[in-house]
C-alpha positions in Angstrom: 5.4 -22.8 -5.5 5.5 -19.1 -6.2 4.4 -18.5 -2.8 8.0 -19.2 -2.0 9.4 -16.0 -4.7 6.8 -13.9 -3.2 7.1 -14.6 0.6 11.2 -14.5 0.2 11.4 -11.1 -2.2 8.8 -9.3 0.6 10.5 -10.6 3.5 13.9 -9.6 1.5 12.5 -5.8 1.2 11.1 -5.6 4.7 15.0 -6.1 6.2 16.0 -3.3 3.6 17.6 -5.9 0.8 18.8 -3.7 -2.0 16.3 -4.5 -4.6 18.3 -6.5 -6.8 19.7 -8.7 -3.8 16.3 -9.3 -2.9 14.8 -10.5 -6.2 18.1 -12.7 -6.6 17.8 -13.9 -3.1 14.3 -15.4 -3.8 14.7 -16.9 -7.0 18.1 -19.0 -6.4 15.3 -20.1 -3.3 12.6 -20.8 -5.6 14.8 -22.6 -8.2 16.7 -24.6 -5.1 12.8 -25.7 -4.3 11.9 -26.4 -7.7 14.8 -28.7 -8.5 15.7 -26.5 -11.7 19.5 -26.3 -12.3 21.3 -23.4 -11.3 22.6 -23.0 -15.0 19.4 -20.9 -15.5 20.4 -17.9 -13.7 23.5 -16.7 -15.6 21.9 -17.6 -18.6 18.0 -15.5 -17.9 20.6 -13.2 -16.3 22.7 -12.4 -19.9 19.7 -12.3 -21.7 18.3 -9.9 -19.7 20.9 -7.6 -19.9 21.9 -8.5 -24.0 20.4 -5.4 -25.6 21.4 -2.7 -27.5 19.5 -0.1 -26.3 20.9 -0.6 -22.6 23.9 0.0 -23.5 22.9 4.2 -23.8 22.0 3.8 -19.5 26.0 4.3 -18.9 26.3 6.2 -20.9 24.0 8.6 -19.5 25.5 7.9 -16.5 28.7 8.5 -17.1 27.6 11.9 -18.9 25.1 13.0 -16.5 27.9 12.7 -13.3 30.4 14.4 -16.1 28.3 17.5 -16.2 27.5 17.8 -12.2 31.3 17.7 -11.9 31.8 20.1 -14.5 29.0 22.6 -12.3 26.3 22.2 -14.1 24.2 21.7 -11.3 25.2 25.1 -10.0 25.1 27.3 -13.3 21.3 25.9 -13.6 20.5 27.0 -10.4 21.8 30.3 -11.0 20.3 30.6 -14.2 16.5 29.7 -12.6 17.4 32.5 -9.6 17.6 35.2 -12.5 14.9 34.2 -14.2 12.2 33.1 -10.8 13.9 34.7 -7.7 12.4 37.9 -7.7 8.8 36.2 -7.1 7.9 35.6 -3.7 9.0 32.0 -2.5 11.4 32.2 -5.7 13.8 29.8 -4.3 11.5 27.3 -4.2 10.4 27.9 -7.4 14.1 27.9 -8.3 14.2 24.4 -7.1 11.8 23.2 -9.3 12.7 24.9 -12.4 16.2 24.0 -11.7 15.0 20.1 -11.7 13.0 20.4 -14.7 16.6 21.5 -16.7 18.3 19.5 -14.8 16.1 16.3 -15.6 17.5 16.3 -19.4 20.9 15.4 -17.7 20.3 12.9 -14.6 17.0 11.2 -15.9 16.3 9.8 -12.5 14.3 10.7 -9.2 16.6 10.2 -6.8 20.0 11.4 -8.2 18.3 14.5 -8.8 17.3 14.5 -5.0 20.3 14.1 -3.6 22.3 16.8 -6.6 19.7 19.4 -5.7 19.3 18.5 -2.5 22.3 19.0 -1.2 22.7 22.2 -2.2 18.9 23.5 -2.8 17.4 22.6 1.0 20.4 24.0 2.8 20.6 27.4 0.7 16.7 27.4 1.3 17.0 26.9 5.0 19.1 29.5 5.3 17.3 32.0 3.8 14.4 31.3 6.4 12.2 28.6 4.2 10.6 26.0 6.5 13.2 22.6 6.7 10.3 20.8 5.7 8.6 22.5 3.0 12.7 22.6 1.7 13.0 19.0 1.8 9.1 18.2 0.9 9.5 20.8 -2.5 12.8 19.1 -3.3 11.3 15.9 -2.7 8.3 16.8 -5.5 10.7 18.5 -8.1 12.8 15.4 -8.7 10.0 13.3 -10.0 9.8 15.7 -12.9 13.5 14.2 -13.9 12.0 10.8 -15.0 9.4 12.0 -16.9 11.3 14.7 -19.1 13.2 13.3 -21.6 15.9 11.9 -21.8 14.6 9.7 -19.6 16.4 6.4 -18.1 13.0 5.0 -16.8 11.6 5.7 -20.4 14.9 3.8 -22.0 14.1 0.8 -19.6 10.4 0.7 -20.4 11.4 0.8 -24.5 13.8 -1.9 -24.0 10.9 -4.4 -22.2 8.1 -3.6 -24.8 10.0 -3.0 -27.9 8.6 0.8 -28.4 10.2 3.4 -29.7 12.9 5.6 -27.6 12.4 8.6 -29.5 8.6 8.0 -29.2 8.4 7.2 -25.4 11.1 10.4 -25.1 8.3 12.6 -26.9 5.5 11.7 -25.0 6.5 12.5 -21.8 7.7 15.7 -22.8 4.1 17.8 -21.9 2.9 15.4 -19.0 6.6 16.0 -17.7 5.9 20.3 -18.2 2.5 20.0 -16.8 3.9 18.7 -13.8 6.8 21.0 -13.0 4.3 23.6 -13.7 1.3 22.7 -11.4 4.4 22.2 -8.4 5.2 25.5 -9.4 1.8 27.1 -8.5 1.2 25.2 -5.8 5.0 25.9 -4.1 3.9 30.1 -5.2 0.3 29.5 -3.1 2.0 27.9 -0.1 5.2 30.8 0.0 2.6 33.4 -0.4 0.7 32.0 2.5 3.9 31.6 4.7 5.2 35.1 3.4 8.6 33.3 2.3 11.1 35.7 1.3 12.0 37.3 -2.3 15.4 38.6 -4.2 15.4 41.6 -5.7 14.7 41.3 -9.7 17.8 40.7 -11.6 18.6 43.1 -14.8 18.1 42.0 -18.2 22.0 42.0 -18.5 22.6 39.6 -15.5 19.6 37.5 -17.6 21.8 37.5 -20.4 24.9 36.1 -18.8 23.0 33.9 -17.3 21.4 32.2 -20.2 25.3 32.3 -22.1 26.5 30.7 -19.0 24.3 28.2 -19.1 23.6 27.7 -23.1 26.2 25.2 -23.4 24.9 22.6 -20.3 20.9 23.3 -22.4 22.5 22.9 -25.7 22.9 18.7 -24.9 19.6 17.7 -24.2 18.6 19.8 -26.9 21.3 17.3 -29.2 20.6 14.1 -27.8 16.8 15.0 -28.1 16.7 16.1 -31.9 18.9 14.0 -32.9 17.6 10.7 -32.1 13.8 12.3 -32.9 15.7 13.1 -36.4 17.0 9.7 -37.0 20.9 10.9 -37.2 21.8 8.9 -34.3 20.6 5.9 -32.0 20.4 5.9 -28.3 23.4 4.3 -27.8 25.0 6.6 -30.2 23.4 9.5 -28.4 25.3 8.7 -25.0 28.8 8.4 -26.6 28.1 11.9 -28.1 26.5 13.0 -24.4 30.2 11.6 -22.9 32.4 13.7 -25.4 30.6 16.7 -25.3 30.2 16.8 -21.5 34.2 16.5 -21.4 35.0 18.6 -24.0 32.1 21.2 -22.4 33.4 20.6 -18.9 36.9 21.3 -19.3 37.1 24.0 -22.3 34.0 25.9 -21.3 33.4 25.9 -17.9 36.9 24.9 -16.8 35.8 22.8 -13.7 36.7 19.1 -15.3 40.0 17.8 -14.4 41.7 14.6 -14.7 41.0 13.9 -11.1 37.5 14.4 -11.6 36.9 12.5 -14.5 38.5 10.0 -12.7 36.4 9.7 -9.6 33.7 10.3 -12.1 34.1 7.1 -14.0 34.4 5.1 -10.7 30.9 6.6 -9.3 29.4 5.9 -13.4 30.9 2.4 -13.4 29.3 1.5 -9.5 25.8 2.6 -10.7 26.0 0.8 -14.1 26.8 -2.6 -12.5 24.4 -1.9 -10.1 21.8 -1.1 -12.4 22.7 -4.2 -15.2 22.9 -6.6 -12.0 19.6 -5.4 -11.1 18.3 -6.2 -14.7 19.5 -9.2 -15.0 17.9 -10.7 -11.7 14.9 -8.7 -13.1 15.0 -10.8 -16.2 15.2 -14.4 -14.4 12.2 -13.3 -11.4 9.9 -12.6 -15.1 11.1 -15.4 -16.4 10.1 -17.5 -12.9 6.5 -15.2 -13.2 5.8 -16.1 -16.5 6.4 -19.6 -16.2 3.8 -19.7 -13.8 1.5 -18.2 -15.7 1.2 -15.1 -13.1 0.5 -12.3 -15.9 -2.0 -14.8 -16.8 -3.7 -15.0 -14.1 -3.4 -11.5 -13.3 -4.7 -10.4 -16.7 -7.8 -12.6 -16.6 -8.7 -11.7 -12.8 -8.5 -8.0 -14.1 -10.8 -8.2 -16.6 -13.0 -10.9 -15.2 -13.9 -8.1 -12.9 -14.3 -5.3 -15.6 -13.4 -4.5 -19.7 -13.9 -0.5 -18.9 -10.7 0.9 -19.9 -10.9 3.6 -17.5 -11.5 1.2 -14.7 -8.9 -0.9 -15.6 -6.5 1.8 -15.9 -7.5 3.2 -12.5 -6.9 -0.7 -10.9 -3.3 -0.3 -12.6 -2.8 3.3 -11.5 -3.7 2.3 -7.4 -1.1 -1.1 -8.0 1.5 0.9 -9.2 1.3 4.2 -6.9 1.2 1.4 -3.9 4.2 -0.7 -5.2 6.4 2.3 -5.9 6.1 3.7 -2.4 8.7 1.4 -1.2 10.2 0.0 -4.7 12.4 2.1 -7.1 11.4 2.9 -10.5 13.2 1.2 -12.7 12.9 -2.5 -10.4 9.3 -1.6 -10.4 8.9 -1.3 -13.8 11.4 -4.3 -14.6 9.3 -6.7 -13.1 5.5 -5.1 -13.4 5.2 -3.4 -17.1 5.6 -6.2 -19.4 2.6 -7.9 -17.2 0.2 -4.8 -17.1 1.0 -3.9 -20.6 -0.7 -6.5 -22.0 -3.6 -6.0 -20.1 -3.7 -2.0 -20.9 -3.6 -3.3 -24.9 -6.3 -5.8 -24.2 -8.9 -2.7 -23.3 -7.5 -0.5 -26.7 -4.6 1.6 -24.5 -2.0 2.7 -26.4 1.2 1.4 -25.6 3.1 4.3 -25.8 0.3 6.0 -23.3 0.2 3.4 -21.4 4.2 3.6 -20.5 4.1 7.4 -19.6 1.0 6.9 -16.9 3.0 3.6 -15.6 6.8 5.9 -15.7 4.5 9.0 -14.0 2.7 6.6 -11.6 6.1 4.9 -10.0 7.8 8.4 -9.7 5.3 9.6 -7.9 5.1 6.6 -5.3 9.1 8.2 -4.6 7.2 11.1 -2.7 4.4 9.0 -1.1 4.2 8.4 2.5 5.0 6.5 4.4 8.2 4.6 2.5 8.7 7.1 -0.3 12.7 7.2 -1.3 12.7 10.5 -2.5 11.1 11.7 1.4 13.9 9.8 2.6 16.6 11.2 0.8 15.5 14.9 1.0 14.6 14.7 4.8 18.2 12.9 5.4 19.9 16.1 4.0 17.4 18.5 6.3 17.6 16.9 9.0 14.4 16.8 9.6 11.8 13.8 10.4 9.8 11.7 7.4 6.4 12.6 9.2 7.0 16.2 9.0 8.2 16.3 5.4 5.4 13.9 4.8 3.1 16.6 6.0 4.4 19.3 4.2 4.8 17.2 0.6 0.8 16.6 0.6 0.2 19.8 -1.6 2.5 18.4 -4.0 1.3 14.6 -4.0 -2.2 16.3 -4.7 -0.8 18.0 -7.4 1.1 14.8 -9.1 -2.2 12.9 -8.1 -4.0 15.8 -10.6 -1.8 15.6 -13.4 -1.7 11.9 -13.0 -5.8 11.8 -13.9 -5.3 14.4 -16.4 -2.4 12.3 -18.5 -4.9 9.1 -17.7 -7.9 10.6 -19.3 -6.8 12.8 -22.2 -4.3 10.1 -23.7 -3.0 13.1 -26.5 -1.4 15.0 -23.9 0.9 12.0 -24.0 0.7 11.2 -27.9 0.8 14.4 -29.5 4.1 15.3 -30.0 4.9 11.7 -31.0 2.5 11.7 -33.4 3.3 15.1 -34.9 7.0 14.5 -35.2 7.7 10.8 -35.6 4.7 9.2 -37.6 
């Protein structure tokens, strides 16, 4: 009978089903088929979304859209310009850097698409930057935001497989560098190729100001970091703090908060919260369906009936999940997949906490991979410009996520050496 949850979820996705509609959708059909009563849903649905850990996501949220309000988003920017827009291409470079400080705020791919987005592609286009090598940069940039801690995708993976936050926050701090850093070269090579234009070098005063201006936005992640690292607070505790300081920042520091604001704000938080728990909760009952019929199983034993190489087993898992998120979002993704290939990554001696950065790092980049990546979408919607051409011009960056996706693979310390150093 699971041929039914398959074939209804994949028909779901192809007539664009939001995610969790679609993995609702096919399991009230599967249970209706199975004869099992349609008390289980609420119930798989509750537990699903019954954790503690979760409830740090809104907050998050709600601090993350509390900051953009306040103009963080905009302060960053013109922090990186000092710093980066005296090189040639800088504004692309701008782009990225601004996503890798912006990533300790948002935590997700595509909110930090559409933030930077909006204001990045068109300052870029007007400044005589290719529309797609604008939207295809912006496109690559945001995938750093997942990986960077703190990290909503890294909360979600915790919260399935019982690992540390502060742990899985650590480890993808250098795989999460390495990769703003290698789109950085690469976006340099391709702007000195194309002869993209430069600003003149800002003064060490303008630096300065810059880095004052900004101090306050950096000083958050560098709170809710430390301090759950240090043991002072929880997750959960960590996002109340996040909420009050973003308010008291926005509105005493930088002045841009008001009670309208906040207001519309909270409504925007609240719509992606219930979003996100309703998606969790179907998330819970389709697993629950999976397992009772034995599919990790069954996918666990066909894996390593055909090999017990770790590195062959990790590269099978790394093709799945580059292919599924292409045209599934990150957190879904990893809702219904990672508790399943975890247990086969532990079975050939990966560790866990490894094994959860190469699964977050492989699903972010399936966001920029033709021909269904969301991130593509997003960035060539605000450009205005078609998916085949920002396709095109994103290949240099897949190449370079593709690179550091190997690298993190193979040489599992770049992943475990901070948590090792600091929390064991």
């Amino acid at each position: 009978m699971i041929w039914i949850l398959i074939t209804v979820f994949v028909a779901c996705l192809i007539l664009r089903y939001p995610i969790a509609f679609s993995l609702g959708f096919s399991c009230l059909i599967y249970l209706l088929f199975k004869g099992i009563p349609l008390l289980i849903v609420p119930m798989k649905m509750y537990s699903g979304i019954d954790v503690f850990v979760l409830l740090s996501i809104p907050g998050f949220i709600i601090a993350g859209n509390l900051m953009n309000q306040g103009g963080l988003t905009e302060k960053i920017i013109r922090f990186c310009n000092h710093l980066l827009g005296h090189i040639r291409g800088g504004l692309s470079l701008v782009n990225i850097g601004a996503s890798m400080l912006f990533a300790g705020i948002s935590g997700t791919a595509i909110s930090d698409t559409a933030s930077m987005g909006s204001i990045m592609i068109p300052a870029m286009k007007k400044e005589g930057y290719d529309a797609d090598f604008s939207c295809a940069v912006t496109a690559a940039s945001s995938t750093v935001g997942p990986i960077i801690p703190p990290s909503v995708p890294m909360i979600i993976a915790a919260t399935l497989s019982g690992l540390s936050v502060g742990k899985l926050f650590l480890a993808g701090a250098i795989p999460g560098l390495l990769l703003g850093l290698g789109l950085m070269v690469m976006a340099y090579l391709i702007a000195k190729r194309k002869k993209y234009p430069k600003h003149p070098r800002s003064s060490i005063g303008q630096i300065a100001r810059g880095f004052v201006d900004t101090f306050w936005s950096l000083l958050m992640t560098f709170i809710i970091l430390f301090g759950i690292i240090g043991g002072i607070f929880t997750p959960t505790e960590a996002s109340v703090i996040a909420i009050v300081y973003a308010l008291v920042i926005g509105k005493f520091v930088y002045g841009r908060l008001t009670f309208k604001n906040v207001q519309i704000v909270l409504l925007d938080s609240m719509k992606t919260s219930a979003s996100l728990m309703v998606l969790v909760g179907f998330a819970n009952l389709f697993g629950w369906i999976l397992i009772t019929e034995q599919i990790p199983q069954t996918i666990s034993s066909e894996i390593l009936g055909f090999t017990t190489n770790k590195y062959v087993v990790l590269l099978l898992i790394n093709i799945l999940l580059i292919a599924v998120g292409t045209f599934m979002e990150t957190i879904a993704a990893l809702l219904i997949l990672f508790p399943i290939l975890l247990k086969v990554a532990v079975s050939v001696e990966v560790d866990p906490i490894h094994f959860a950065v190469i699964a977050v790092l492989n699903l972010i980049i399936g966001l920029t991979t033709p021909p269904v990546g969301v991130c593509l979408f997003v960035a060539s919607s605000i450009g205005k410009v078609s998916i085949g051409k920002v396709s095109r011009a994103g290949f240099p960056f897949l190449m370079v996520s593709l690179l550091v996706l190997v690298l993190v693979t193979l040489f599992p310390s770049l992943s475990l050496a901070l948590p090792n150093l600091f929390m064991d």
